[in-house]
C-alpha angles and dihedrals in degrees: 000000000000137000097264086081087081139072116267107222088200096053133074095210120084113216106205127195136187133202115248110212124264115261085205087073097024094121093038137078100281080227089101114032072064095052087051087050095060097034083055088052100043082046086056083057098048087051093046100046086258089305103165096190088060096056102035082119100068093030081060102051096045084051097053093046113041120055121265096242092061102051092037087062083047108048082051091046092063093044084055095044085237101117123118098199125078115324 
């Protein structure tokens, strides 16, 4: 994904994007079109030594994309060495 997902600081216009969802999963529960999300990016920390800056894209589309409620567990879930994904 390119930069123009982001918010320009300079600018006074917002470009907003969404996620479509995945036809790989498009007769399937988006569940877990949304686990595979987070483990990606999870998978995007373990490559860049846990550099956030480096894997806003996939954190951002699984956050667009999953409810709040679901990465949030899981983000506590990993703090918590709970979570049953990628670690």
């Amino acid at each position: 994904m390119a930069e123009e997902n982001y918010i320009d600081l300079e600018s006074d216009i917002i470009n907003v994007k969404n996620v479509n969802p995945s036809k790989k999963f498009s007769t399937t529960n988006q569940a877990r079109y949304c686990w595979n999300l987070y483990n990606e990016w999870m998978l995007c920390m373990k490559k860049n030594d846990l550099d956030e800056e480096k894997c806003m894209t996939p954190r951002f589309v699984a956050d667009t994309f999953c409810p709040d409620e679901w990465y949030q567990k899981w983000d506590e879930d990993r703090e918590e060495e709970k979570f049953t994904g990628l670690k």
